[in-house]
PDB file of N, CA, C and O in Angstrom:
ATOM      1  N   UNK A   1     216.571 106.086 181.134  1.00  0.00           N
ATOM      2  CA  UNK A   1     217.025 107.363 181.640  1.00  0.00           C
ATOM      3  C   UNK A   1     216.753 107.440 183.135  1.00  0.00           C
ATOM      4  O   UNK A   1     215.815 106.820 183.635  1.00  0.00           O
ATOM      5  N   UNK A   2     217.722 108.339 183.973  1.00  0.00           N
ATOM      6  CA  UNK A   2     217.613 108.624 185.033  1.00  0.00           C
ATOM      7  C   UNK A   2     215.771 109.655 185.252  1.00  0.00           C
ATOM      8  O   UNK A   2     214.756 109.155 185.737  1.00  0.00           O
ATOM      9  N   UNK A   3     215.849 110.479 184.946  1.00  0.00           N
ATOM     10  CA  UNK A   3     214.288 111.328 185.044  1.00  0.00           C
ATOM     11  C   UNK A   3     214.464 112.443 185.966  1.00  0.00           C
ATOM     12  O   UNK A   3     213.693 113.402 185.988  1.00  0.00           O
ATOM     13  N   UNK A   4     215.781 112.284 186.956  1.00  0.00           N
ATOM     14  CA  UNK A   4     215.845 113.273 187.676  1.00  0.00           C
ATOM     15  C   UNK A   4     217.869 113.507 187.910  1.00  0.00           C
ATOM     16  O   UNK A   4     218.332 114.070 188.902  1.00  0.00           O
ATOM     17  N   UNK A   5     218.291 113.231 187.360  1.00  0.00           N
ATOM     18  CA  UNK A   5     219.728 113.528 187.070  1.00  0.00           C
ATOM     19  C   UNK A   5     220.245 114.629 187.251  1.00  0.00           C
ATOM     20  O   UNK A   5     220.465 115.286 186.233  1.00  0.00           O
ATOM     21  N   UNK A   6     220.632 115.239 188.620  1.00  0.00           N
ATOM     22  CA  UNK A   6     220.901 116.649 189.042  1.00  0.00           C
ATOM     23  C   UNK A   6     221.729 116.124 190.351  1.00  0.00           C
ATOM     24  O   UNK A   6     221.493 115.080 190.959  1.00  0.00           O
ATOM     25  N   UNK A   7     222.846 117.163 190.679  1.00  0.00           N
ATOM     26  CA  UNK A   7     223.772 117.103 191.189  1.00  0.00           C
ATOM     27  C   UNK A   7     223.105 116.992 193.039  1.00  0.00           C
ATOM     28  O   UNK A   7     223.992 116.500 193.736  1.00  0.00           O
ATOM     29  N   UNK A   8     222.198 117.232 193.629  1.00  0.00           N
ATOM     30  CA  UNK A   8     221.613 116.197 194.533  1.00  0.00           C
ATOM     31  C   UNK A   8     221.512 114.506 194.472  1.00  0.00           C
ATOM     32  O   UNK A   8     221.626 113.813 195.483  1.00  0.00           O
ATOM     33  N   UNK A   9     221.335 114.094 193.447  1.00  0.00           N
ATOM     34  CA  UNK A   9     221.153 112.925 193.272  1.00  0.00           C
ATOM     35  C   UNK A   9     222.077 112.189 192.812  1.00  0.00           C
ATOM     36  O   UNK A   9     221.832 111.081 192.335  1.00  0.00           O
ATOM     37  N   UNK A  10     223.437 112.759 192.896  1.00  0.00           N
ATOM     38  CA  UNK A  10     224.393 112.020 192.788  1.00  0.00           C
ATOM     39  C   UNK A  10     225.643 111.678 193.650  1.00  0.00           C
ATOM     40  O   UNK A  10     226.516 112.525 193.461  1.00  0.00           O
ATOM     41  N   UNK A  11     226.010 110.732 194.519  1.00  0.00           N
ATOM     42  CA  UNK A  11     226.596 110.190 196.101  1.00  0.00           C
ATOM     43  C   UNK A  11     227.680 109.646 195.069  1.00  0.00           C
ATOM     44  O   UNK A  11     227.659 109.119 193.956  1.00  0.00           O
ATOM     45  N   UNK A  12     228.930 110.158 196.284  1.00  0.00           N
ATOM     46  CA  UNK A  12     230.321 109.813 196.018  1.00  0.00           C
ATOM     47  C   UNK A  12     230.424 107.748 196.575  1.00  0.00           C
ATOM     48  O   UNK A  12     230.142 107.671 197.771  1.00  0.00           O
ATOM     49  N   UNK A  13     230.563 107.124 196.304  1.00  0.00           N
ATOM     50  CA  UNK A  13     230.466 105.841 196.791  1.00  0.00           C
ATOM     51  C   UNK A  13     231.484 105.125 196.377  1.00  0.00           C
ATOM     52  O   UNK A  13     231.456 104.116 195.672  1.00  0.00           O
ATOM     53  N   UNK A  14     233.282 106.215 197.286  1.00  0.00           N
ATOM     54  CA  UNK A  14     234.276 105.617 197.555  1.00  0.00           C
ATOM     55  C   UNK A  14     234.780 105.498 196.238  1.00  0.00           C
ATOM     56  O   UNK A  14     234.702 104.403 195.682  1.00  0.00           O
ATOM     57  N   UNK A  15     235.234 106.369 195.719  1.00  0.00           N
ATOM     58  CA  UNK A  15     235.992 106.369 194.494  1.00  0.00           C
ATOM     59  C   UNK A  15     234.779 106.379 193.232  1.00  0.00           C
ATOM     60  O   UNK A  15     235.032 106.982 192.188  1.00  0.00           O
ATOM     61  N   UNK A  16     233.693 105.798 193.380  1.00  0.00           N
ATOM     62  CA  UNK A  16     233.001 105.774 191.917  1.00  0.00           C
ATOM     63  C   UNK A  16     231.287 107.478 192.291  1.00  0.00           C
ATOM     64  O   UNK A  16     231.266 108.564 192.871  1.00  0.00           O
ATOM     65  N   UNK A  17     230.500 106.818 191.685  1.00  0.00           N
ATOM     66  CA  UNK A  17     229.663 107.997 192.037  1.00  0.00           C
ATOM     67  C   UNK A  17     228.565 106.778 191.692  1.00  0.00           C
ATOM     68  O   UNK A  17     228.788 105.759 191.039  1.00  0.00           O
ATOM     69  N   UNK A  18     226.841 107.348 192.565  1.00  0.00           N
ATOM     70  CA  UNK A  18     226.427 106.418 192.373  1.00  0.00           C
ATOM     71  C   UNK A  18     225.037 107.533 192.288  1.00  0.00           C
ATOM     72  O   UNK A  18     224.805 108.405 193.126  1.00  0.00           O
ATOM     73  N   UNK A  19     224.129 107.215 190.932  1.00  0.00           N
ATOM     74  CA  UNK A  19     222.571 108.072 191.076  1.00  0.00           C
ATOM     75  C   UNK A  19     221.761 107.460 191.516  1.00  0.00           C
ATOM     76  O   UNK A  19     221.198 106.461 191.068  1.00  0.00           O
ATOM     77  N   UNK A  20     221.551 108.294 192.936  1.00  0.00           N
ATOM     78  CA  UNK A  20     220.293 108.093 193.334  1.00  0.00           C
ATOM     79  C   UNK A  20     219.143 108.319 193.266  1.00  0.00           C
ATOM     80  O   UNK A  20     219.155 109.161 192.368  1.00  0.00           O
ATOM     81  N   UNK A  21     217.422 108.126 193.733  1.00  0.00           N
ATOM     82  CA  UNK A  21     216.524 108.922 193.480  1.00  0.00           C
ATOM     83  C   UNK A  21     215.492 108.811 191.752  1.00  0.00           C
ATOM     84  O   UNK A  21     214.553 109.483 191.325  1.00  0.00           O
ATOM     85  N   UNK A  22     216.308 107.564 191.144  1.00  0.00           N
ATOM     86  CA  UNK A  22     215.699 107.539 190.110  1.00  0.00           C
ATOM     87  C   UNK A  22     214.332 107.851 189.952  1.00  0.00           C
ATOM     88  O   UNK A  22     213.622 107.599 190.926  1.00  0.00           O
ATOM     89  N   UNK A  23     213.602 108.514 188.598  1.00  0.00           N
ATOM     90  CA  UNK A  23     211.805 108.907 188.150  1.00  0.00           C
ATOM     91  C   UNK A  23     212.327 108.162 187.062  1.00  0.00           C
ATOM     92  O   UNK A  23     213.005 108.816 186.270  1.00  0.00           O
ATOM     93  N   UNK A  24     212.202 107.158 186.869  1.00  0.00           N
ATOM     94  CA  UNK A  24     213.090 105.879 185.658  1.00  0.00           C
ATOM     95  C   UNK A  24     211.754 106.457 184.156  1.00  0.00           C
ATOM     96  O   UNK A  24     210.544 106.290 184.310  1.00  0.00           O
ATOM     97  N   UNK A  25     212.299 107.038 182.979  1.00  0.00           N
ATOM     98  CA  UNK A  25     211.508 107.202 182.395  1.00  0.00           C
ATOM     99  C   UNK A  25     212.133 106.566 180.785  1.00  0.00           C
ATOM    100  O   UNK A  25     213.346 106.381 180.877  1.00  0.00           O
ATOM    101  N   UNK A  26     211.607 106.225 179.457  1.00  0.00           N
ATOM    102  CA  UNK A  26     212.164 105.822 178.573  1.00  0.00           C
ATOM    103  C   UNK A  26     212.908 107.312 177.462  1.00  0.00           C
ATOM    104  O   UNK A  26     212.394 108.369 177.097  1.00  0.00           O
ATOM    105  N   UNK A  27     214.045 106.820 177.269  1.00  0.00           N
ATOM    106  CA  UNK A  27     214.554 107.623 176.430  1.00  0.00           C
ATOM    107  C   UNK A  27     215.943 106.992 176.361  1.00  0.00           C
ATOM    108  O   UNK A  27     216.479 105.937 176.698  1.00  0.00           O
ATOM    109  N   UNK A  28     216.268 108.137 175.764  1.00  0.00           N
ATOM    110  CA  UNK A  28     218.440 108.445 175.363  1.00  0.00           C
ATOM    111  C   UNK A  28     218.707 109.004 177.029  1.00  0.00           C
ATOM    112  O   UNK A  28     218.095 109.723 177.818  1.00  0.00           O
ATOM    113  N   UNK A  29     219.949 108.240 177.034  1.00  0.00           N
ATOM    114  CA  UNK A  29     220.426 108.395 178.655  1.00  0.00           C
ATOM    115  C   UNK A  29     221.013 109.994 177.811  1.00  0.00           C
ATOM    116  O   UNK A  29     220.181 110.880 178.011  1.00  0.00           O
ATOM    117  N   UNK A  30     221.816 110.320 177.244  1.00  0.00           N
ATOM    118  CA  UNK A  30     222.313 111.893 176.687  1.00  0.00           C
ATOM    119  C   UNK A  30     221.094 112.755 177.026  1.00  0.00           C
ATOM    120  O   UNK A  30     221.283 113.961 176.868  1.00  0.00           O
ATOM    121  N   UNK A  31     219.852 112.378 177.471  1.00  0.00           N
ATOM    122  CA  UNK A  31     218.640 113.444 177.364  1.00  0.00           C
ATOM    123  C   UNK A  31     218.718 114.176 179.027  1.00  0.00           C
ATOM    124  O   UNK A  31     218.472 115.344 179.327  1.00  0.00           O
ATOM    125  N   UNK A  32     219.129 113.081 179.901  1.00  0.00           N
ATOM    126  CA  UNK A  32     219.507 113.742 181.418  1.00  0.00           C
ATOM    127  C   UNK A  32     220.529 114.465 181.554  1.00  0.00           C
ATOM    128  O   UNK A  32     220.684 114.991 182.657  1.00  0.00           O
ATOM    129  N   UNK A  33     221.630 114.737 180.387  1.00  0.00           N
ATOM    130  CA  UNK A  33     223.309 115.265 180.830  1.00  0.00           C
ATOM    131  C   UNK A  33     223.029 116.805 181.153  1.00  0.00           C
ATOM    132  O   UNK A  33     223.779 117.582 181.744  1.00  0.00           O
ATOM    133  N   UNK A  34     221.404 117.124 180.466  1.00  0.00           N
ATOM    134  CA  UNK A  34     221.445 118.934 180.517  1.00  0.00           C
ATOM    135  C   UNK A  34     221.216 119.547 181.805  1.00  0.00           C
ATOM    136  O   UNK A  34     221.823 120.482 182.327  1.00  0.00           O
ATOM    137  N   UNK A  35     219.876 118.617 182.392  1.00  0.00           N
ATOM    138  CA  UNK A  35     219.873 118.751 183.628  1.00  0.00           C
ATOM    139  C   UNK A  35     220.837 119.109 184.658  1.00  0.00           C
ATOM    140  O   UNK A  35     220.658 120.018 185.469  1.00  0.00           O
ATOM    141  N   UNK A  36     221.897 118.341 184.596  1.00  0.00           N
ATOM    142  CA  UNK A  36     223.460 118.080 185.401  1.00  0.00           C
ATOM    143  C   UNK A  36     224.302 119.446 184.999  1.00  0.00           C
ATOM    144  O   UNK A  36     224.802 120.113 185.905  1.00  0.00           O
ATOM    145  N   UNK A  37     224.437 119.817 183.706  1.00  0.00           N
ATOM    146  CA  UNK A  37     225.271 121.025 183.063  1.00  0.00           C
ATOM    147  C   UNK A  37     224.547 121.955 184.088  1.00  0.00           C
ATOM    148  O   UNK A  37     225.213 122.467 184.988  1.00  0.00           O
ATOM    149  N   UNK A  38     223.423 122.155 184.001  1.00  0.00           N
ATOM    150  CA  UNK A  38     222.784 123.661 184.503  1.00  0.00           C
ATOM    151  C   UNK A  38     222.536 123.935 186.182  1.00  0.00           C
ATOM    152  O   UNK A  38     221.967 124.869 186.747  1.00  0.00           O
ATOM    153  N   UNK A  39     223.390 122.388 186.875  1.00  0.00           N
ATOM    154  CA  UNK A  39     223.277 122.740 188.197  1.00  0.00           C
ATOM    155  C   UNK A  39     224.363 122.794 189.064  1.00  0.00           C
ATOM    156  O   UNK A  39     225.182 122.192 188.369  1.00  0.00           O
ATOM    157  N   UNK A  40     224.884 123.048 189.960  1.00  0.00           N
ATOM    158  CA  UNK A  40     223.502 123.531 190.954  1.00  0.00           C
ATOM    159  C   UNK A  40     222.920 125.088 190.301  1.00  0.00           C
ATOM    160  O   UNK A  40     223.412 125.964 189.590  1.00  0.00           O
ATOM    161  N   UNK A  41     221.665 124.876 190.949  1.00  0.00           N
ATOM    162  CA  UNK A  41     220.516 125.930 189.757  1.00  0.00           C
ATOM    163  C   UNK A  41     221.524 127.246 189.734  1.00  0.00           C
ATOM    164  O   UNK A  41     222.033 127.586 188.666  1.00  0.00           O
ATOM    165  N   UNK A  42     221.814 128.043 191.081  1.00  0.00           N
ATOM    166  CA  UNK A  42     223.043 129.088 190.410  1.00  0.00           C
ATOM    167  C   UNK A  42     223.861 129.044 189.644  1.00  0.00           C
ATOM    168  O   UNK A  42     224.307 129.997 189.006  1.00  0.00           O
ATOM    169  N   UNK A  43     224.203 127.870 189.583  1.00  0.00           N
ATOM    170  CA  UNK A  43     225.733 128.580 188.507  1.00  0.00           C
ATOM    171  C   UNK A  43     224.848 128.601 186.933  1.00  0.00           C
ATOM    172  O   UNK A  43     223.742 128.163 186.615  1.00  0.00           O
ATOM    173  N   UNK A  44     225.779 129.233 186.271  1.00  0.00           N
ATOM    174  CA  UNK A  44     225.609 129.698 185.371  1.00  0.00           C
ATOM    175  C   UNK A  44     226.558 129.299 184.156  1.00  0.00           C
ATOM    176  O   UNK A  44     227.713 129.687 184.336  1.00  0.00           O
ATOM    177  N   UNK A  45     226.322 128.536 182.821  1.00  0.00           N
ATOM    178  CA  UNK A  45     227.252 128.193 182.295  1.00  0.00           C
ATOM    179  C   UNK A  45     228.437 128.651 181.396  1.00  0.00           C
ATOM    180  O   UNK A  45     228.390 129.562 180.569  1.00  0.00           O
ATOM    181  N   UNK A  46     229.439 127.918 181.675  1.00  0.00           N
ATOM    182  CA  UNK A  46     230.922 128.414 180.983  1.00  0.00           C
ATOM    183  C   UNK A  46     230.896 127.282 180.519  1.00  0.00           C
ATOM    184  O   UNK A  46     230.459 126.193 180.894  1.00  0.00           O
ATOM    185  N   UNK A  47     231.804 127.946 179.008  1.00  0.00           N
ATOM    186  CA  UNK A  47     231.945 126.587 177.942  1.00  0.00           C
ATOM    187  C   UNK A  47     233.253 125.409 178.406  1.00  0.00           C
ATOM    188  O   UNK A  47     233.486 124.209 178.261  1.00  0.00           O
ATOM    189  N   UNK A  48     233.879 126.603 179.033  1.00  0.00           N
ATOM    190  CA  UNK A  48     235.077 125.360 179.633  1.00  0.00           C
ATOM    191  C   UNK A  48     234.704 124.329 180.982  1.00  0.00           C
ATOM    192  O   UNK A  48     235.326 123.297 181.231  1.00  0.00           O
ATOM    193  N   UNK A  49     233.951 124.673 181.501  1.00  0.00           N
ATOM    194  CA  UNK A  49     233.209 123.935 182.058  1.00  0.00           C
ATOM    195  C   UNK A  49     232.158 122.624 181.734  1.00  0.00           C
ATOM    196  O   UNK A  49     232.200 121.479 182.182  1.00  0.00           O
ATOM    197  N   UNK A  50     231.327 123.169 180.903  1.00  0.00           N
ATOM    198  CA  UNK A  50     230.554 122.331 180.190  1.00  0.00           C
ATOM    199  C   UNK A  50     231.208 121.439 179.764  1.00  0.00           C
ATOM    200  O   UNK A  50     230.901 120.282 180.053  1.00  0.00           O
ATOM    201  N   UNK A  51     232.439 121.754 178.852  1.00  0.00           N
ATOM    202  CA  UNK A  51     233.366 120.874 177.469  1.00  0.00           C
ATOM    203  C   UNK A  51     233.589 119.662 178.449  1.00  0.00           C
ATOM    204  O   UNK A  51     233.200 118.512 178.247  1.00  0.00           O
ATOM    205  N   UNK A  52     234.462 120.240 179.831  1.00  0.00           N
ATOM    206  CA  UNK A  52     234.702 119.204 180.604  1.00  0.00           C
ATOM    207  C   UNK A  52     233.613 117.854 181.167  1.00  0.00           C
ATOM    208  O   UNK A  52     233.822 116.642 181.204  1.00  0.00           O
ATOM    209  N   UNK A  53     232.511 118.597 181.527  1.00  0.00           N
ATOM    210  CA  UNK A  53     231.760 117.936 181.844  1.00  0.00           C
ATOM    211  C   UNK A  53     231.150 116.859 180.864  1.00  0.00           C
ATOM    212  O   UNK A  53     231.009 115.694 181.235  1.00  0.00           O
ATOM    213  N   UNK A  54     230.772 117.309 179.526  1.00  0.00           N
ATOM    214  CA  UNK A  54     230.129 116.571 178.257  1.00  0.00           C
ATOM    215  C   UNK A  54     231.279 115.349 178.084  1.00  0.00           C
ATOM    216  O   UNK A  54     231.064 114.234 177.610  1.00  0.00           O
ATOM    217  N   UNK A  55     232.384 115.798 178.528  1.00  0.00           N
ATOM    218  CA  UNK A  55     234.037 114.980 177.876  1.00  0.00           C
ATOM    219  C   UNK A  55     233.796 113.730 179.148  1.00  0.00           C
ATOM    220  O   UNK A  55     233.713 112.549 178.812  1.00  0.00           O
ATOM    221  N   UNK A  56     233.716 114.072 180.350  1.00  0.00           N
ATOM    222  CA  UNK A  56     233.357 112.525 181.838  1.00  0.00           C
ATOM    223  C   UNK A  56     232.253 111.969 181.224  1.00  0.00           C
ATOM    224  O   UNK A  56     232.381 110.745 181.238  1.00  0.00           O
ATOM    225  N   UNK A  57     231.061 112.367 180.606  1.00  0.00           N
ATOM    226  CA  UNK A  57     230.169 111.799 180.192  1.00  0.00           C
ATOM    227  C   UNK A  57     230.370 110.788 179.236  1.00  0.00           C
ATOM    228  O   UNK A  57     230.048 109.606 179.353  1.00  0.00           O
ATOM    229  N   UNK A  58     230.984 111.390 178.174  1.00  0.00           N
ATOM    230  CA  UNK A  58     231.093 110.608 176.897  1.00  0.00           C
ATOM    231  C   UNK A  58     232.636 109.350 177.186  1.00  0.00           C
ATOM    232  O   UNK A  58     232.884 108.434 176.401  1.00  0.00           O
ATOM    233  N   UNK A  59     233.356 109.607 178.305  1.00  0.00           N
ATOM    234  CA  UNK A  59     234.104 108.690 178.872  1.00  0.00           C
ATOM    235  C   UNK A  59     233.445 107.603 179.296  1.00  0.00           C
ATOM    236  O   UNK A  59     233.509 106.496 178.762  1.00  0.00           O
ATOM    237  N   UNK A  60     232.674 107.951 180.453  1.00  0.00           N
ATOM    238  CA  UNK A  60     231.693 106.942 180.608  1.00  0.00           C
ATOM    239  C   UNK A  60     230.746 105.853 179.915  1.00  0.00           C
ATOM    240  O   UNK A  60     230.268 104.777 180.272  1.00  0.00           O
ATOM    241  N   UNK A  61     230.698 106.682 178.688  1.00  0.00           N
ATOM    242  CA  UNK A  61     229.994 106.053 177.452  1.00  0.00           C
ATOM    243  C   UNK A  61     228.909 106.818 176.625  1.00  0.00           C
ATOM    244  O   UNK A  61     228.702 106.506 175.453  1.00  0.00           O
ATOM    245  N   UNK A  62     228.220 107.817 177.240  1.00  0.00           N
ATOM    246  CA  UNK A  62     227.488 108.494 176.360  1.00  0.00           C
ATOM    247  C   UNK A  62     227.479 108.867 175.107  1.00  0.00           C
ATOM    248  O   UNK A  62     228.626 108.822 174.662  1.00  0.00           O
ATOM    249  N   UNK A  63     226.843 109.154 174.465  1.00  0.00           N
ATOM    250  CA  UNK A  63     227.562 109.841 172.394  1.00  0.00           C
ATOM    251  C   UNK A  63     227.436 111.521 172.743  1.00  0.00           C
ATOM    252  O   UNK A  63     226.460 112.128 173.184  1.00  0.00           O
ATOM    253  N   UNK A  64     228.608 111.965 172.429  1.00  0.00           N
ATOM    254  CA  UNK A  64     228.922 112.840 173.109  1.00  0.00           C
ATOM    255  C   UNK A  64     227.969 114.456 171.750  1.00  0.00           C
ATOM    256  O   UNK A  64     227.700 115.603 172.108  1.00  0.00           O
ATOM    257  N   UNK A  65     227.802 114.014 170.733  1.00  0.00           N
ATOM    258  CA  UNK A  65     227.148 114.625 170.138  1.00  0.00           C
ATOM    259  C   UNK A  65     225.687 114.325 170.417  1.00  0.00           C
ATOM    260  O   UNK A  65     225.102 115.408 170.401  1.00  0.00           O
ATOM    261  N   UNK A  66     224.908 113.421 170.644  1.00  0.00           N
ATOM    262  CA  UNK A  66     223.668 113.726 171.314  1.00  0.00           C
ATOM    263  C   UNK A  66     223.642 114.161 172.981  1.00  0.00           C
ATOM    264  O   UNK A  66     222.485 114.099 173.397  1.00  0.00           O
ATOM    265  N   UNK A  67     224.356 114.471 173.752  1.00  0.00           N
ATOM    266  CA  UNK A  67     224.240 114.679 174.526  1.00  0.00           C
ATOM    267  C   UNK A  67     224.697 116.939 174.206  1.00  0.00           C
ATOM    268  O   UNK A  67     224.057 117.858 174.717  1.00  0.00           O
ATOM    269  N   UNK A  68     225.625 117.046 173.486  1.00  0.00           N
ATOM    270  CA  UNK A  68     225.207 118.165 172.953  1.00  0.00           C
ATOM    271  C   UNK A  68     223.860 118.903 172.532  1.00  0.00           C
ATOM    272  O   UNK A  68     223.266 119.857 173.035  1.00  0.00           O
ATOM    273  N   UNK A  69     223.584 118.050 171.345  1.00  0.00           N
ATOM    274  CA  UNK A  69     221.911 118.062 170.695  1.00  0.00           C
ATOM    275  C   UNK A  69     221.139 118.623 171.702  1.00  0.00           C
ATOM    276  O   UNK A  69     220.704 119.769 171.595  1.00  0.00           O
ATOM    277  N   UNK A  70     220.874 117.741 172.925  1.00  0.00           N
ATOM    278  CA  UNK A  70     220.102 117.655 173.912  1.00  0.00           C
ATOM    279  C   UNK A  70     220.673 118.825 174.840  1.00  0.00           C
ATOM    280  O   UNK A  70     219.649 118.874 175.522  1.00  0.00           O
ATOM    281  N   UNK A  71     221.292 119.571 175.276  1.00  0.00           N
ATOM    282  CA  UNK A  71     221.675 120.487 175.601  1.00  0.00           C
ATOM    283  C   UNK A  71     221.165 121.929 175.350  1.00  0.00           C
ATOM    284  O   UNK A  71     221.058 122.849 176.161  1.00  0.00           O
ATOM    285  N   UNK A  72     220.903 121.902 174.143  1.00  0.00           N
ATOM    286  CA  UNK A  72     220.394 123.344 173.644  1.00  0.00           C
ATOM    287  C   UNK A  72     218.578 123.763 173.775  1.00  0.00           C
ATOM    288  O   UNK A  72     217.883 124.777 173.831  1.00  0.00           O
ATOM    289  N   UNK A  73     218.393 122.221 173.775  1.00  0.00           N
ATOM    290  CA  UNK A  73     216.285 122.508 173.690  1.00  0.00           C
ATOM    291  C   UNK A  73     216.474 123.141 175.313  1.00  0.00           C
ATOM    292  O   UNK A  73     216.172 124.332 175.385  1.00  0.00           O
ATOM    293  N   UNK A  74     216.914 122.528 176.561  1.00  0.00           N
ATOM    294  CA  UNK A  74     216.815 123.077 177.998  1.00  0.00           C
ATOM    295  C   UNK A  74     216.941 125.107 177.990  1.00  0.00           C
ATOM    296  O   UNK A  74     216.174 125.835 178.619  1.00  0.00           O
ATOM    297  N   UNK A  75     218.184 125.621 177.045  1.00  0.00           N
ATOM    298  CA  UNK A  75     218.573 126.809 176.986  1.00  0.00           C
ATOM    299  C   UNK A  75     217.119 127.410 176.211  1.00  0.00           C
ATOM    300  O   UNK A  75     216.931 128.611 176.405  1.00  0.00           O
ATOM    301  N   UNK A  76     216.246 126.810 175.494  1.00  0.00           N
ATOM    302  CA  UNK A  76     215.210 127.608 174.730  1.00  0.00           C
ATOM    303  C   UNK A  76     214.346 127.782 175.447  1.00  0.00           C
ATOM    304  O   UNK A  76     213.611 128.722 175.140  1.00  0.00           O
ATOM    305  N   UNK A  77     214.014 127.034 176.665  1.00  0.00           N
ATOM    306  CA  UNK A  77     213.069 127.186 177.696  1.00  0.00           C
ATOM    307  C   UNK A  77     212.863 127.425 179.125  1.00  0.00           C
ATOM    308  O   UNK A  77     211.961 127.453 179.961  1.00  0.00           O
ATOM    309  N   UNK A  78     214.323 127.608 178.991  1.00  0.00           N
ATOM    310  CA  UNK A  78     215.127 127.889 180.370  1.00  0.00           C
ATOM    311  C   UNK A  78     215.373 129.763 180.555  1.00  0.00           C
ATOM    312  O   UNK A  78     215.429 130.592 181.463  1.00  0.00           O
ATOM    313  N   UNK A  79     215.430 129.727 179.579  1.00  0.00           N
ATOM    314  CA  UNK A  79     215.755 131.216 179.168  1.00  0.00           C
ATOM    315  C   UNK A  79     217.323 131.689 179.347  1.00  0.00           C
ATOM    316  O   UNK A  79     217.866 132.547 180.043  1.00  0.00           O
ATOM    317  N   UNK A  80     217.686 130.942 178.604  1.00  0.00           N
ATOM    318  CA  UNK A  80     219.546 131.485 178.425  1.00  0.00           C
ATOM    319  C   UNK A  80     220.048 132.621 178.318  1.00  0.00           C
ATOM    320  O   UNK A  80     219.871 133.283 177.295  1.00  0.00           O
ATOM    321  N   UNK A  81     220.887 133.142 179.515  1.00  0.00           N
ATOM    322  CA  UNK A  81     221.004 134.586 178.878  1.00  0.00           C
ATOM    323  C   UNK A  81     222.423 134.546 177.827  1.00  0.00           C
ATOM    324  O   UNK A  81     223.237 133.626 177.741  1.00  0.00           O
ATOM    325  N   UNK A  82     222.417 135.986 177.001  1.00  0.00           N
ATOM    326  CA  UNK A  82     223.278 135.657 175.850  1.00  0.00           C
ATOM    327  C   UNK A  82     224.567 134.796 176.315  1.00  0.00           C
ATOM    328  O   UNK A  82     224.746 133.770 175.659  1.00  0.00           O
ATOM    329  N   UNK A  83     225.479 135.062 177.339  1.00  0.00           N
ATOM    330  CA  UNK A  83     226.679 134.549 177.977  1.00  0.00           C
ATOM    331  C   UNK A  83     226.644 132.594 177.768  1.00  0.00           C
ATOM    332  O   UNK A  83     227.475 131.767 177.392  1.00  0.00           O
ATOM    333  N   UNK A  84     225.429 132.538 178.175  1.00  0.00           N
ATOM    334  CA  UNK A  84     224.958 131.245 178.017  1.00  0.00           C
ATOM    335  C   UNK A  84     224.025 130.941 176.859  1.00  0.00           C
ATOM    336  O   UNK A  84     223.267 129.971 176.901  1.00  0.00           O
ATOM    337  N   UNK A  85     224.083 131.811 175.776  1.00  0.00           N
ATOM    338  CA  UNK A  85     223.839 131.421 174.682  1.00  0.00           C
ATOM    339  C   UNK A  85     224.720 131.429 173.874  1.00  0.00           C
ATOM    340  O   UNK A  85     224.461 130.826 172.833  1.00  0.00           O
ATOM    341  N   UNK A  86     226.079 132.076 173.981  1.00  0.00           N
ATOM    342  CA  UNK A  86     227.229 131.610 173.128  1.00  0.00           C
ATOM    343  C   UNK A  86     227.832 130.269 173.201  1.00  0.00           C
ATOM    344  O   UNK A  86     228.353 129.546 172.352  1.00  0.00           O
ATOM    345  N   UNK A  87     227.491 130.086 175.141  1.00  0.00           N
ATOM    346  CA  UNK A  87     228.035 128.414 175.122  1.00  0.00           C
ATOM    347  C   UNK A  87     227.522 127.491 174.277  1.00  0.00           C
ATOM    348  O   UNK A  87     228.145 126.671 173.602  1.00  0.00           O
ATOM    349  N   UNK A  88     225.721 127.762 174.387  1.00  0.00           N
ATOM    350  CA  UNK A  88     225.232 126.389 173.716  1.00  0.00           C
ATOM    351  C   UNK A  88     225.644 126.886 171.985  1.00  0.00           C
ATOM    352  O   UNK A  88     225.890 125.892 171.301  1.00  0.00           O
ATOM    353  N   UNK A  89     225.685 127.397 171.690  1.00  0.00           N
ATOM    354  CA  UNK A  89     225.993 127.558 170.027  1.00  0.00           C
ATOM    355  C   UNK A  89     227.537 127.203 170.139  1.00  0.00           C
ATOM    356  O   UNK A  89     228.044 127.397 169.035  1.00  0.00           O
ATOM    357  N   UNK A  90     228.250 126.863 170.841  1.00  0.00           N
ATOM    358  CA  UNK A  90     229.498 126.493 170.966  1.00  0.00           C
ATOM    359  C   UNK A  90     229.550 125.061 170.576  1.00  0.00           C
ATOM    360  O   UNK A  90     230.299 124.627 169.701  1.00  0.00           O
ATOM    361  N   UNK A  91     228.729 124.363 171.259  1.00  0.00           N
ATOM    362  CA  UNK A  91     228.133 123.074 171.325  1.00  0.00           C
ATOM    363  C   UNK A  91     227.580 122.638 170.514  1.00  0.00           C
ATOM    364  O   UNK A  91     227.026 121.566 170.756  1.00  0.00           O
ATOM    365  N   UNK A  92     227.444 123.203 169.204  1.00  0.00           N
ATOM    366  CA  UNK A  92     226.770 122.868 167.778  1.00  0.00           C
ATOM    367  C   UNK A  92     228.042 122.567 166.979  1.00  0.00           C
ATOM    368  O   UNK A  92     227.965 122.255 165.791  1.00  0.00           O
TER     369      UNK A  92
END
């Protein structure tokens, strides 16, 4: 896993994208995608947004149902407000 996977740490490098800044830690690469959904720290999530985003991921290769999974523990401790608690129950 990346360890710090947030939209700072990710450089356009001419057509592809490249993460920088790795905290290299062991896990499911799907465990960094929540991080990325919930930034930059203002915005606030929309499901049509998200869908898109989870959908480049799982292009790339991710399993697009654990990267869901992993999505919802961030909203329990993050403190989701309801708007963004219909998304993640969307995502189930």
């Amino acid at each position: 896993m990346h360890g710090d996977f947030h939209h700072h740490n990710i450089l356009d490098a001419g057509g592809r994208h490249l993460a920088i800044d790795p905290k290299p830690m062991l896990g499911e690469p799907e465990y960094d995608v929540p991080s990325f959904l919930w930034n930059p720290l203002s915005y606030r999530l929309r499901l049509d947004v998200t869908e898109q985003r989870l959908a480049a991921f799982a292009a790339a290769g991710l399993d697009e149902e654990r990267m869901r999974a992993w999505s919802v523990i961030p909203g329990a401790y993050l403190g989701a407000d309801d708007d963004e608690a219909e998304v993640l129950q969307a995502l189930l």
